[in-house]
DSSP file (Angstrom, degrees, kcal/mol; ACC not computed):
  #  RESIDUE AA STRUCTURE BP1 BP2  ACC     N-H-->O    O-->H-N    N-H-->O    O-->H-N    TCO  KAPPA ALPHA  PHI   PSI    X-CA   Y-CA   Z-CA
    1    1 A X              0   0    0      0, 0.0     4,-0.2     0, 0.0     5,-0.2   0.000 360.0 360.0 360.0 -46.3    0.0    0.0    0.0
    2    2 A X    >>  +     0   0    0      2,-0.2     4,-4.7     1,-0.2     3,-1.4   0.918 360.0  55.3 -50.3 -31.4    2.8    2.5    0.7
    3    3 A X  H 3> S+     0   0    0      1,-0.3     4,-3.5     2,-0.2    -1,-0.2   0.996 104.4  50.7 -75.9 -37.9    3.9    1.9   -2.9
    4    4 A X  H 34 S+     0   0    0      2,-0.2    -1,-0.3     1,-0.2     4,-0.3   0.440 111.5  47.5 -69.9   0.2    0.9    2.7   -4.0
    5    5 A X  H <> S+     0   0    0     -3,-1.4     4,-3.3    -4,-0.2    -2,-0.2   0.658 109.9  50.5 -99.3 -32.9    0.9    5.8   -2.1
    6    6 A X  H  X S+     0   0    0     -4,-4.7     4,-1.6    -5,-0.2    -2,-0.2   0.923 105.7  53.4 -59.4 -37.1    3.8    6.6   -3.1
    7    7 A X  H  X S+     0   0    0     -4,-3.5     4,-1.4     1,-0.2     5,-0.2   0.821 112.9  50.2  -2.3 -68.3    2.8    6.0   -6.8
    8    8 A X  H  > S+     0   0    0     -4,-0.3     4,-2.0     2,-0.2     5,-0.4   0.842 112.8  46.5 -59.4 -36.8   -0.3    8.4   -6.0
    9    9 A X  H  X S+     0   0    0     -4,-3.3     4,-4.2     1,-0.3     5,-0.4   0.967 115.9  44.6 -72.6 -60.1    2.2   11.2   -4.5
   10   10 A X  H  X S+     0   0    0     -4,-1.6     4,-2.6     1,-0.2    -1,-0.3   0.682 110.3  49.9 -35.9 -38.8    4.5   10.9   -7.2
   11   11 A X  H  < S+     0   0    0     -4,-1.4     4,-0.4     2,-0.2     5,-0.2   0.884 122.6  41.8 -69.6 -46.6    1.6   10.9  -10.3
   12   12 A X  H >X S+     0   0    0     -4,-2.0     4,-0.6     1,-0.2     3,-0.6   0.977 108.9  52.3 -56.4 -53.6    0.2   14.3   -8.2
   13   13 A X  H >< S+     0   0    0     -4,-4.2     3,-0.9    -5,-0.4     4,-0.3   0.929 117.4  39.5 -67.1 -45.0    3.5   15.7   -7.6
   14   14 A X  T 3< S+     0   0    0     -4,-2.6    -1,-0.3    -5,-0.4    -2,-0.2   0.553 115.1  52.8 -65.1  -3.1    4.0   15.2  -11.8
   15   15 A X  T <> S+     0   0    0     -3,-0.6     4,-4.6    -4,-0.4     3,-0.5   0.460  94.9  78.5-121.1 -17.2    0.3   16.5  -12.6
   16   16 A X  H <X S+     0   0    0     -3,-0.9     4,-0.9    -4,-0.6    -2,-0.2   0.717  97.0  39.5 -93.4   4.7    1.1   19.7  -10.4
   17   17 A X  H  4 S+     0   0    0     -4,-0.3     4,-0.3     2,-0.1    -1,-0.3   0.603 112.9  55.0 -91.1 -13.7    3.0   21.4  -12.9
   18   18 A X  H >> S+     0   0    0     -3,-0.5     4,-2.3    -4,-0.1     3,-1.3   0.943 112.8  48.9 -25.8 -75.6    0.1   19.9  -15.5
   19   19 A X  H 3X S+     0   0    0     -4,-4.6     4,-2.5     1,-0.3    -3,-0.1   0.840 111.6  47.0 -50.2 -34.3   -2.5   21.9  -12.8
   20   20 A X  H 3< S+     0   0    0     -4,-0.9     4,-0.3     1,-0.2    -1,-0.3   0.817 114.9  43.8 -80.5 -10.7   -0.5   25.4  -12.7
   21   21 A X  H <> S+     0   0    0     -3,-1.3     4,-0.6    -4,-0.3     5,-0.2   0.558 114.1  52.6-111.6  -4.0   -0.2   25.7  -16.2
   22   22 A X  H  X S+     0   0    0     -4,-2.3     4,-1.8     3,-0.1     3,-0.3   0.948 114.6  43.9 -58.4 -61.9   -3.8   24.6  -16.5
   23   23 A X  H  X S+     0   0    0     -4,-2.5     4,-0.5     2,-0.2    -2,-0.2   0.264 103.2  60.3 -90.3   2.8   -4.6   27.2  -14.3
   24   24 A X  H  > S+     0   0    0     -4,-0.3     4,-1.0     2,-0.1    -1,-0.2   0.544 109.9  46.7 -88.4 -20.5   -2.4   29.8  -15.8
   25   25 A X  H >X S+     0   0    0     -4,-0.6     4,-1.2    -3,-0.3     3,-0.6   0.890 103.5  60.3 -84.8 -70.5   -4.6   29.4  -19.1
   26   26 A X  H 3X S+     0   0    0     -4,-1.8     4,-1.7     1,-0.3     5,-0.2   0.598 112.5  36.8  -4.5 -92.1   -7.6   29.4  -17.3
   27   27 A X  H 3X>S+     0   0    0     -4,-0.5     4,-1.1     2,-0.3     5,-0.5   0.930 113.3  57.4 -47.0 -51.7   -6.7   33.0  -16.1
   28   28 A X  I <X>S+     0   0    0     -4,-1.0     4,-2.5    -3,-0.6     5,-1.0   0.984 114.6  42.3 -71.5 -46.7   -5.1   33.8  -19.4
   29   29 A X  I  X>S+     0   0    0     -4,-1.2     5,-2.2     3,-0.2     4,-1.2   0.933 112.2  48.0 -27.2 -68.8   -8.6   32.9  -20.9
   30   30 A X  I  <>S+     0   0    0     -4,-1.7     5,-3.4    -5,-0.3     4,-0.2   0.989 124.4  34.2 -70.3 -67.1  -10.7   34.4  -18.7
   31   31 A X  I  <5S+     0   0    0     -4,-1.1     5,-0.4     3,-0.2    -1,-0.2   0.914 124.7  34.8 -61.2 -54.2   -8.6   37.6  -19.0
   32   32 A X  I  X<S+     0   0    0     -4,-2.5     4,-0.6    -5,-0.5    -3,-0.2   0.994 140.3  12.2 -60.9 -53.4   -7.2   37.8  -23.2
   33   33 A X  I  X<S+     0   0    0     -4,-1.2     4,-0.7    -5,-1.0    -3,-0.2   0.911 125.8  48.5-120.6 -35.0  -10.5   36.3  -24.4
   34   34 A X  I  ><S+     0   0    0     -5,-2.2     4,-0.7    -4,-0.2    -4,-0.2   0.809 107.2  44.9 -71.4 -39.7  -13.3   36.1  -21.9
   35   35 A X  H  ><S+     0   0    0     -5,-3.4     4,-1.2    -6,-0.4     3,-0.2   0.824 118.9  44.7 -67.2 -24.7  -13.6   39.4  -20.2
   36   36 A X  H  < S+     0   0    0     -4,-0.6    -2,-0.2    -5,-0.4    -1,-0.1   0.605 115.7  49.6 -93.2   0.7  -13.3   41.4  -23.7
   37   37 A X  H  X S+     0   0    0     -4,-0.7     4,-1.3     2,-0.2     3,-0.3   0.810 109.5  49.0 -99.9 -25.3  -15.7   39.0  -25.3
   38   38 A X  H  X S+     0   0    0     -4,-0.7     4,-1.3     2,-0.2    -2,-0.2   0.751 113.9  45.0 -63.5 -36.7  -18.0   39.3  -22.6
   39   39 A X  H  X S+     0   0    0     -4,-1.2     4,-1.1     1,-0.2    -1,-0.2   0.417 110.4  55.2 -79.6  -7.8  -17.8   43.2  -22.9
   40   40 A X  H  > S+     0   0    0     -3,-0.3     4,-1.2     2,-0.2    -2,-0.2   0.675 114.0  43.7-114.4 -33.9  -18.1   42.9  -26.8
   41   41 A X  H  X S+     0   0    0     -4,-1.3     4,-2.6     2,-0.2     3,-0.3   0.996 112.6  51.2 -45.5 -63.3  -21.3   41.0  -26.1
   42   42 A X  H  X S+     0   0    0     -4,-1.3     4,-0.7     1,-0.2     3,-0.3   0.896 110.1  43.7 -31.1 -70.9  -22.2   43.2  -23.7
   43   43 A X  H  X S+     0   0    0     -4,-1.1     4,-2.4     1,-0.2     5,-0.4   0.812 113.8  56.0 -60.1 -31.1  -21.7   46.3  -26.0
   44   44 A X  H  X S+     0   0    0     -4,-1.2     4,-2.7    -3,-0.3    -1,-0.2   0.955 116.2  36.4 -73.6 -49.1  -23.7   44.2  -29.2
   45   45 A X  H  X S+     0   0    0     -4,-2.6     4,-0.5    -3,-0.3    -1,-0.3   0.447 112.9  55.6 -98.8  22.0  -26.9   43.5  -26.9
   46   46 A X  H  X S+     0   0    0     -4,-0.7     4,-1.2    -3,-0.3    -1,-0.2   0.878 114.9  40.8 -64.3 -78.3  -26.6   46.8  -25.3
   47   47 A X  H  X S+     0   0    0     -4,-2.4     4,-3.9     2,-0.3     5,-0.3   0.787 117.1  48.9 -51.3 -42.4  -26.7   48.4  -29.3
   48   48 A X  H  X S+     0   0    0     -4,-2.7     4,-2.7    -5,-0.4    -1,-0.3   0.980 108.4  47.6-103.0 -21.3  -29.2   46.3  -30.3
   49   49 A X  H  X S+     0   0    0     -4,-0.5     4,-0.5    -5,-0.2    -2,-0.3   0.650 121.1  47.5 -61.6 -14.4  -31.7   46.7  -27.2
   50   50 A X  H >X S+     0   0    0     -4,-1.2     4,-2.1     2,-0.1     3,-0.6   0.834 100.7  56.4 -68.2 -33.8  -31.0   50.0  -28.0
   51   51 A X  H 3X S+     0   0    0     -4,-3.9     4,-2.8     1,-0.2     3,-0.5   0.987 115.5  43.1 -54.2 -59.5  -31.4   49.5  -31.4
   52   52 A X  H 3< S+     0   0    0     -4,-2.7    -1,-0.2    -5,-0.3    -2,-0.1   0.415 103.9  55.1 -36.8 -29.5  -34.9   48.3  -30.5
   53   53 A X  H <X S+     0   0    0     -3,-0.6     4,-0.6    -4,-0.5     3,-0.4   0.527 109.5  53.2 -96.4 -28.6  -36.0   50.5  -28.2
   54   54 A X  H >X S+     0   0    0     -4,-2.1     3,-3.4    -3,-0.5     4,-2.4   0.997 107.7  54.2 -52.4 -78.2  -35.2   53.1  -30.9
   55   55 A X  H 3< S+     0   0    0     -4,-2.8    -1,-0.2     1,-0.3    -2,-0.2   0.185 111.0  42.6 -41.6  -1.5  -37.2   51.2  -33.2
   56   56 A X  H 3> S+     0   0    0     -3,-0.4     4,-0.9    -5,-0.2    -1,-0.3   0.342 104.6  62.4 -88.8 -33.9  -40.0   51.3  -31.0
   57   57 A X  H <X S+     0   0    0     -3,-3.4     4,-2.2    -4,-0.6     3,-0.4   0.905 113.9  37.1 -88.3 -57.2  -39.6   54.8  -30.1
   58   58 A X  H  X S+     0   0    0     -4,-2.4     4,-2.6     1,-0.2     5,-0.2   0.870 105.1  62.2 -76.9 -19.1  -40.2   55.8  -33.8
   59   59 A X  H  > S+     0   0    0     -5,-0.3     4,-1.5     2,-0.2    -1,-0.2   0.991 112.4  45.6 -59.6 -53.8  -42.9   53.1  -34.7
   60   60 A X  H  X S+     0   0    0     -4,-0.9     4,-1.0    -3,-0.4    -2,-0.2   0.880 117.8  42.1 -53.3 -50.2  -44.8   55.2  -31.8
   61   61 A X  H  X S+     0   0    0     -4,-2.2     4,-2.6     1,-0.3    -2,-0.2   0.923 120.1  41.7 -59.9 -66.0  -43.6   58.8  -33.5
   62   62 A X  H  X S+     0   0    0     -4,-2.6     4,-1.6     2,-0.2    -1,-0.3   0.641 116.0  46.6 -46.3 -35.6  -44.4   57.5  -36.8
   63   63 A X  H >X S+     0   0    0     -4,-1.5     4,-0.9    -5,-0.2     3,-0.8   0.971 116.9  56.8 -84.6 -80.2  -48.2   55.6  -35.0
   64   64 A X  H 3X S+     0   0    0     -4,-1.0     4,-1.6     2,-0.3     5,-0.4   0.632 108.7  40.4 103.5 -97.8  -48.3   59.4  -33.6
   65   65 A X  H 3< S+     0   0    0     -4,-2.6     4,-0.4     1,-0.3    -1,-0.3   0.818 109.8  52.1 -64.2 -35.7  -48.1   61.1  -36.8
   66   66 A X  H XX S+     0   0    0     -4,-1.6     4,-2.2    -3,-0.8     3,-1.9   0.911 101.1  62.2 -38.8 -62.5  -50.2   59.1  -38.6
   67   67 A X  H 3X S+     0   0    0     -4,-0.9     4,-1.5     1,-0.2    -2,-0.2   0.886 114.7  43.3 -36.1 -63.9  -53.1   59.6  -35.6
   68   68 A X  H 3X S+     0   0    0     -4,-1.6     4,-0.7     2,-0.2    -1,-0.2   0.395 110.5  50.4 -64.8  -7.2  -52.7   63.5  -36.8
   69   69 A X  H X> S+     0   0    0     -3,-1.9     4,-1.8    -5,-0.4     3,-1.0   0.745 115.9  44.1 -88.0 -78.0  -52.6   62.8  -40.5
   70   70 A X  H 3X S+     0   0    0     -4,-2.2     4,-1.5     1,-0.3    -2,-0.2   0.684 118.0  44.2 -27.9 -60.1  -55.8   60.8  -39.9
   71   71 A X  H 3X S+     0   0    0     -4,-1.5     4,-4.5     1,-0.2     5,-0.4   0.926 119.5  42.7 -47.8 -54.4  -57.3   63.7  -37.5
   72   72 A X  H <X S+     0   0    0     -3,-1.0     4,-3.0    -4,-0.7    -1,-0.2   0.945 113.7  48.2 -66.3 -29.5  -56.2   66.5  -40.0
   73   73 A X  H  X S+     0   0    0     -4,-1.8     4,-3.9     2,-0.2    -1,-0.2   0.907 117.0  45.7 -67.1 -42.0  -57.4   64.5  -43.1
   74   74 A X  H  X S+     0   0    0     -4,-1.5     4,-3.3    -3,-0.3    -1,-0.2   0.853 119.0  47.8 -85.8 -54.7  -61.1   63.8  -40.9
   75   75 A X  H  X S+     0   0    0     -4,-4.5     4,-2.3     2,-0.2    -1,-0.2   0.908 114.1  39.5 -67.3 -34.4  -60.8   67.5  -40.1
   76   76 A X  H  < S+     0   0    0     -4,-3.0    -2,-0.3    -5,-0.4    -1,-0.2   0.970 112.1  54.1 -68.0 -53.9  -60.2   68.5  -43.3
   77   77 A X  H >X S+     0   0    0     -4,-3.9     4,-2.0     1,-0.2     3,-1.1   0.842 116.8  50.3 -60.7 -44.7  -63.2   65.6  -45.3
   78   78 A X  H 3X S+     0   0    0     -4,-3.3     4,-4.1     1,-0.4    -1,-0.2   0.935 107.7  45.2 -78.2 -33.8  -65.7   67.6  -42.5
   79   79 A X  H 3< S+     0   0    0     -4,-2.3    -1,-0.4     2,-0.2    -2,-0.1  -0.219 116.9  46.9 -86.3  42.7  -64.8   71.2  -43.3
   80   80 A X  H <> S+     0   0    0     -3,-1.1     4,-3.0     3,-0.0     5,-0.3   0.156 115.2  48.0-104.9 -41.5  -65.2   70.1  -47.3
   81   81 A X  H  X S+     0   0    0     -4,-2.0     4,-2.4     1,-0.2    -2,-0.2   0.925 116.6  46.7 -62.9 -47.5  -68.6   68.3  -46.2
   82   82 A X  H  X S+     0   0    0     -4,-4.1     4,-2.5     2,-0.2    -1,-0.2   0.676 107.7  48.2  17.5 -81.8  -69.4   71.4  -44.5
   83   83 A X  H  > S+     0   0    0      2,-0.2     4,-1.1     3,-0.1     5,-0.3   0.834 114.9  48.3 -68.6 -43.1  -68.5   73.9  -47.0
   84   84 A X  H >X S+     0   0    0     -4,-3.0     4,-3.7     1,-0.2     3,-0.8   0.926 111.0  52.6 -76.4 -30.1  -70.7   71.8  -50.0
   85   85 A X  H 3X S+     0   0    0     -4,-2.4     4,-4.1    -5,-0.3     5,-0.3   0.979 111.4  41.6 -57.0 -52.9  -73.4   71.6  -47.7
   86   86 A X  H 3X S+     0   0    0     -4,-2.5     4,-0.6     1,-0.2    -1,-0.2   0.752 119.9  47.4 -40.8 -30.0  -73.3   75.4  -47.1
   87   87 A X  H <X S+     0   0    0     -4,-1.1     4,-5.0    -3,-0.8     5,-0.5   0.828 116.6  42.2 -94.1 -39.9  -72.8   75.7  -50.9
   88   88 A X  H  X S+     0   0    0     -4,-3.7     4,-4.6    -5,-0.3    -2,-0.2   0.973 113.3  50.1 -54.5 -49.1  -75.8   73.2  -51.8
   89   89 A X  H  X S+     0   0    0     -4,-4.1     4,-1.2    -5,-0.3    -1,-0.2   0.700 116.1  46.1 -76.9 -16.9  -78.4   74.6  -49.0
   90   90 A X  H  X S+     0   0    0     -4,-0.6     4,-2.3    -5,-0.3    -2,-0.2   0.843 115.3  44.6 -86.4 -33.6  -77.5   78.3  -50.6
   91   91 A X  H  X S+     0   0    0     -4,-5.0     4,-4.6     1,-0.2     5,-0.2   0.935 112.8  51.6 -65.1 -43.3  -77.9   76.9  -54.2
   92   92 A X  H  X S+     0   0    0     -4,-4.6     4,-0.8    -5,-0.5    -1,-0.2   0.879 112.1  46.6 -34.9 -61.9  -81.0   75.2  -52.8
   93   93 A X  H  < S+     0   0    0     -4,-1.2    -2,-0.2     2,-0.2    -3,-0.1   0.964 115.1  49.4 -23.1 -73.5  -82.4   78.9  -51.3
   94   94 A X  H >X S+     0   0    0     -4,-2.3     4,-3.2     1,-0.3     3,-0.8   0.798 110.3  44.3 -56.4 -54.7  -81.6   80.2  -54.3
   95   95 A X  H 3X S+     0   0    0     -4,-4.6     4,-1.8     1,-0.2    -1,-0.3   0.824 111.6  52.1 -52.1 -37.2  -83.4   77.7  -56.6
   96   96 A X  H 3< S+     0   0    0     -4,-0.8    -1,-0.2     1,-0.2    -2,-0.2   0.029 113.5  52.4-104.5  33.5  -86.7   77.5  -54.4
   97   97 A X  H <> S+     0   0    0     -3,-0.8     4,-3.0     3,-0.1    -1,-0.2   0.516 110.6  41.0 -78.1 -79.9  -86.4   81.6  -54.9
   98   98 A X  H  X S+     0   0    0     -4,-3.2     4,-3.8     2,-0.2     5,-0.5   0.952 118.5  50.4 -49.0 -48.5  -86.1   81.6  -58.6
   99   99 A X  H  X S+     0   0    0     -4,-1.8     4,-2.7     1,-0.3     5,-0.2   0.915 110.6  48.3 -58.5 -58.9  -88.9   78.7  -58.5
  100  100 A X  H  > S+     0   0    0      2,-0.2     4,-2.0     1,-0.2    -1,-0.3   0.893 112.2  52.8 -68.7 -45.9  -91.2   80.9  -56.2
  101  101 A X  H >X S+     0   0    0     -4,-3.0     4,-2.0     1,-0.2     3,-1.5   0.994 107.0  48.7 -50.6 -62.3  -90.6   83.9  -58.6
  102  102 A X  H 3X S+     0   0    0     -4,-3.8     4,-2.3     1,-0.2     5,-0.4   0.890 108.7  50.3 -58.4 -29.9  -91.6   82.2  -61.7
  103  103 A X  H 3X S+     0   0    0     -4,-2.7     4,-1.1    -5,-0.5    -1,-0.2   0.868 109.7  54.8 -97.6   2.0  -94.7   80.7  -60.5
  104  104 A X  H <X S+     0   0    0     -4,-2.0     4,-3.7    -3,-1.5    -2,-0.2   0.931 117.5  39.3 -37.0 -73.3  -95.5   84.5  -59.2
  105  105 A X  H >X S+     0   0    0     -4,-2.0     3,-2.0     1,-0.3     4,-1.6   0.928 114.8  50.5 -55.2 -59.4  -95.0   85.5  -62.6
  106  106 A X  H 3X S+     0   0    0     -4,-2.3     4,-4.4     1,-0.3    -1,-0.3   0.857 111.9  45.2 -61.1 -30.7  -96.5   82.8  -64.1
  107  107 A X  H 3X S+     0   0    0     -4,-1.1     4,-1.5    -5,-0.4    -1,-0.3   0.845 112.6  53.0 -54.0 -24.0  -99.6   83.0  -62.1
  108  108 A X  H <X S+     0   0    0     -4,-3.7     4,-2.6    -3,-2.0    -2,-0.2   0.854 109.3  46.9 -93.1 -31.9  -99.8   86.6  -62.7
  109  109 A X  H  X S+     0   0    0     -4,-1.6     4,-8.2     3,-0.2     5,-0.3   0.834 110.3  50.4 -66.1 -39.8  -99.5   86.2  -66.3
  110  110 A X  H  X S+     0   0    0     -4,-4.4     4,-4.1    -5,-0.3    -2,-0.2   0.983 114.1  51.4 -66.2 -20.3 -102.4   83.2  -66.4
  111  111 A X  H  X>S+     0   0    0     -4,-1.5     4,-2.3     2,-0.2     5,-0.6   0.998 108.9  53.2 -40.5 -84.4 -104.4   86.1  -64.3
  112  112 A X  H  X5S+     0   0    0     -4,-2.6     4,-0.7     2,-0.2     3,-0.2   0.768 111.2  41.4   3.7 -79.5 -103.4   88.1  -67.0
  113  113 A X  H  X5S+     0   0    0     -4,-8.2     4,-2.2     1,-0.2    -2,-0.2   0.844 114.0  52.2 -74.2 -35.0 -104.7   85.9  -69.5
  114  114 A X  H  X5S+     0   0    0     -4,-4.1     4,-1.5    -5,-0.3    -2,-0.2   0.620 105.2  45.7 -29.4 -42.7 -107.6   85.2  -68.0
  115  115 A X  H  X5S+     0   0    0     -4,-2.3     4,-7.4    -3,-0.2     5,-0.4   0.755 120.0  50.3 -89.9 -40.6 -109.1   88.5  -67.1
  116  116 A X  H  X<S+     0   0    0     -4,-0.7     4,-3.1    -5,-0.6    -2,-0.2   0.960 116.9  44.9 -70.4 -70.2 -107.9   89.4  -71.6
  117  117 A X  H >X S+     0   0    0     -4,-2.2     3,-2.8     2,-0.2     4,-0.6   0.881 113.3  44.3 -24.8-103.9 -109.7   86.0  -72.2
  118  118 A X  H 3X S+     0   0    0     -4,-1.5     4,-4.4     1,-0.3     5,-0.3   0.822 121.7  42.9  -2.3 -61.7 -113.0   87.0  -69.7
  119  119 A X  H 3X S+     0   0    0     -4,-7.4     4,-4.5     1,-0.2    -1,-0.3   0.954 116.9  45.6 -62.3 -29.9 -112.9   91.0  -71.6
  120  120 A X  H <X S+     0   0    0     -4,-3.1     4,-1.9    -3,-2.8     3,-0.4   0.977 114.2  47.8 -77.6 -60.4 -112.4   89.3  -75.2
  121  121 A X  H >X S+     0   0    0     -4,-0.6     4,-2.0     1,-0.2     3,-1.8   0.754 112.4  52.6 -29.4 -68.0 -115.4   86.6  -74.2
  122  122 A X  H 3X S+     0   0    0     -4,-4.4     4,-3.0     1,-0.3    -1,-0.2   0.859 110.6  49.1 -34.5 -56.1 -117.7   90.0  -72.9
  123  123 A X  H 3X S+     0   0    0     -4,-4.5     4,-1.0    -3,-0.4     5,-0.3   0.874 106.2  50.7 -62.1 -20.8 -117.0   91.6  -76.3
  124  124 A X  H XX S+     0   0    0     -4,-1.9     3,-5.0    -3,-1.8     4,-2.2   0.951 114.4  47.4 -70.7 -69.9 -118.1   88.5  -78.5
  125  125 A X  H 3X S+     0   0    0     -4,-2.0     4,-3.6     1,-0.4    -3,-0.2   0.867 116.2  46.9 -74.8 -40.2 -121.6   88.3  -76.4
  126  126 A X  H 3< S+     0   0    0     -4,-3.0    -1,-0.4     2,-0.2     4,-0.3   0.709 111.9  44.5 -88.6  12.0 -121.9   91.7  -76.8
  127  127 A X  H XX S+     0   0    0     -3,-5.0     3,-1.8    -4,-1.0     4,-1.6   0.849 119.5  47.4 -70.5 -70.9 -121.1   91.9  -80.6
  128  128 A X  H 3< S+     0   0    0     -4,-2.2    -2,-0.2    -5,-0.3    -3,-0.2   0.908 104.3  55.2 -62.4 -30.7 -123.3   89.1  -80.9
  129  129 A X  T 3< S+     0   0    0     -4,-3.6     4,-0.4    -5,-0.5     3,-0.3   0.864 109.7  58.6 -84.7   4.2 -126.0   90.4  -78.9
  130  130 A X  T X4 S+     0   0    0     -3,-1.8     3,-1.3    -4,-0.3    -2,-0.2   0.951 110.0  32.2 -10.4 -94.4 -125.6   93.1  -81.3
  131  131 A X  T 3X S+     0   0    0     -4,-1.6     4,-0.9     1,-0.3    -1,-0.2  -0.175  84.3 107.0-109.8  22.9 -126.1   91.6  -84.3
  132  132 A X  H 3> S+     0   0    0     -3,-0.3     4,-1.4    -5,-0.2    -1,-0.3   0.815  89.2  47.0 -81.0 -34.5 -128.8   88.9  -82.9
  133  133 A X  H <> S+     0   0    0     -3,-1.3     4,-0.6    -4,-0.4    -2,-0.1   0.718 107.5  47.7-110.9  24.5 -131.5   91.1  -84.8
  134  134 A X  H >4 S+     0   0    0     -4,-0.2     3,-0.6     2,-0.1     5,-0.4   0.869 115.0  52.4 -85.7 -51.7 -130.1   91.6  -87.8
  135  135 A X  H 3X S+     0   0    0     -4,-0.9     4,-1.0     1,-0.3    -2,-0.1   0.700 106.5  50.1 -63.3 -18.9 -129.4   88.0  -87.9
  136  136 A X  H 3X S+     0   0    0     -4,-1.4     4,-0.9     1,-0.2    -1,-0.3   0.817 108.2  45.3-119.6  12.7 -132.4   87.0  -87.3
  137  137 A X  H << S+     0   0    0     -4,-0.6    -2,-0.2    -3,-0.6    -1,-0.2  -0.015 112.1  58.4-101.2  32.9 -134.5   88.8  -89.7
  138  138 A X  H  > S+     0   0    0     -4,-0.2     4,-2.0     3,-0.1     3,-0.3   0.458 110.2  48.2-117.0 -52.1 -131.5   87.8  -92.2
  139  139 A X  H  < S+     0   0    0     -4,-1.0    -2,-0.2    -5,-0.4    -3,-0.1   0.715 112.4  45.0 -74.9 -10.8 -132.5   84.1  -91.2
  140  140 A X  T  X S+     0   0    0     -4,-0.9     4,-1.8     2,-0.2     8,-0.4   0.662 110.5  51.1 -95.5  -1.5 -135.9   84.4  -91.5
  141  141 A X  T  4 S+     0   0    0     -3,-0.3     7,-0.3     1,-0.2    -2,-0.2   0.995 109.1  50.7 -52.4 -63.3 -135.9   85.9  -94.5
  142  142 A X  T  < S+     0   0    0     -4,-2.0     3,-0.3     1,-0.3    -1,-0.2   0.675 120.0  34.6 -56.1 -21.2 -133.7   83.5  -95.9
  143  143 A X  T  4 S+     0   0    0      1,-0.5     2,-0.9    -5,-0.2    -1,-0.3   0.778 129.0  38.1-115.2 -29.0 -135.8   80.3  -94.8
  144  144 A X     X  +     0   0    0     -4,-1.8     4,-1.1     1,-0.2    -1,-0.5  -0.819  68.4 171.4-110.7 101.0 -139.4   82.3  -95.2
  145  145 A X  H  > S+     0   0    0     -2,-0.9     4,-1.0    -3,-0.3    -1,-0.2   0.868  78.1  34.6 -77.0 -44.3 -138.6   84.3  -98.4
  146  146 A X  H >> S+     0   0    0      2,-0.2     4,-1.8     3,-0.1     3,-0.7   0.948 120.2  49.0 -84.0 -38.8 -142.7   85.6  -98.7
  147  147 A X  H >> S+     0   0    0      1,-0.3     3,-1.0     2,-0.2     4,-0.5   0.949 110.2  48.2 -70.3 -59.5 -143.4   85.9  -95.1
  148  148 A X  H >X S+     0   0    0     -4,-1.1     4,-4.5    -8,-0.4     3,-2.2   0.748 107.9  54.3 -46.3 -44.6 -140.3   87.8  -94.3
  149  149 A X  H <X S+     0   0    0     -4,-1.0     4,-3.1    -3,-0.7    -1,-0.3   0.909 118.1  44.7 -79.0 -34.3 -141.1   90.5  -97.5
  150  150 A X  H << S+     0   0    0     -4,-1.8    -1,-0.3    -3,-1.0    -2,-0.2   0.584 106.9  51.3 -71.0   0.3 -144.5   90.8  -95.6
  151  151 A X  H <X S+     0   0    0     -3,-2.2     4,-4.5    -4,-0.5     3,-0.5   0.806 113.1  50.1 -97.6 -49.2 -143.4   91.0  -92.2
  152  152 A X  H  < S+     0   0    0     -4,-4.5    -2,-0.2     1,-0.3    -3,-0.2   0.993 109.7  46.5 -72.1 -43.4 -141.2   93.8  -93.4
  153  153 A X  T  < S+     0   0    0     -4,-3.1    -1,-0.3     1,-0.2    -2,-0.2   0.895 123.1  37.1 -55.7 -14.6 -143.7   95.6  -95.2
  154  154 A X  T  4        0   0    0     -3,-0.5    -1,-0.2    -5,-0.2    -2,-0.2   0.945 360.0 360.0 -80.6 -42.9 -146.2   95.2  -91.9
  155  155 A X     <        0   0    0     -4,-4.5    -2,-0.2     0, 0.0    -1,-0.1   0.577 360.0 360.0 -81.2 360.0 -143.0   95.6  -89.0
C-alpha cells in the first residue's frame, strides 16, 4: 500500500505542474479572451436593445403622426362636407327663390290671360247680342222668303 501511495504522491506531484499551467490558461482565458468577449457581447446587446427600443420609439412617432394625418385628413373631409353643404343649402335657397318667382310670374301672367280671355269673351256676347237682330231677320228671311217680305212691309 505505501507503494501505492507513493505511486499516487508521485503521479500528483508530476500532474502539479500539468495543474498550474492549467490554471495559468484558465486565467489567461478568462482575462485575453473572456472578459473582452464578454464586454463585446455586452456592447452588441446593449446596441441592439438599443437599437430596439429606438425602433420602437419611432414606430410610436411614426403611429403618432399618422393619428394627426388621420385627425387632420377627418378635419379636413368635415370642413369640405361642411362647405358643400353650405354651398348646396344656398344653391337650394336660391333655386326655391327663382322657382317661387316664376310661379308669381306665371300666375300673374295666367291672371293676365284670364281676365284678356273674360274681356275678349264680354265683347263677343256683346257683338253678338248686337247683331242677334239683324241676324235673325236675315234668317228668316232666308228660310221664309214671302213671309219675311211681308213682315217687313207690316213691322
Amino acid at each position: 500500500m505505501t507503494t501505492l501511495l507513493q505511486q499516487l504522491g508521485g503521479l500528483v506531484l508530476g500532474s502539479v505542474p500539468t495543474m498550474i499551467l492549467f490554471l495559468i490558461t484558465v486565467a489567461a482565458y478568462r482575462l485575453l479572451v473572456h472578459a473582452p468577449l464578454k464586454k463585446v457581447l455586452g456592447e452588441r446587446y446593449a446596441r441592439t436593445e438599443g437599437a430596439i427600443e429606438n425602433a420602437t420609439k419611432a414606430i410610436a412617432a411614426a403611429e403618432t403622426k399618422t393619428a394627426e394625418y388621420e385627425e387632420r385628413v377627418r378635419a379636413a373631409r368635415a370642413a369640405v362636407f361642411h362647405e358643400r353643404h353650405g354651398r348646396l343649402s344656398a344653391v337650394h335657397k336660391e333655386s326655391e327663390l327663382a322657382l317661387t318667382e316664376a310661379r308669381a310670374a306665371a300666375q300673374e301672367k295666367v291672371a293676365n290671360a284670364v281676365i284678356a280671355i273674360e274681356e275678349s269673351a264680354q265683347a263677343a256676347r256683346l257683338q253678338l247680342e248686337a247683331s242677334i237682330g239683324e241676324l235673325t231677320s236675315e234668317v228668316l228671311r232666308v228660310i221664309l222668303p214671302g213671309n219675311a217680305s211681308q213682315q217687313e212691309q207690316a213691322g
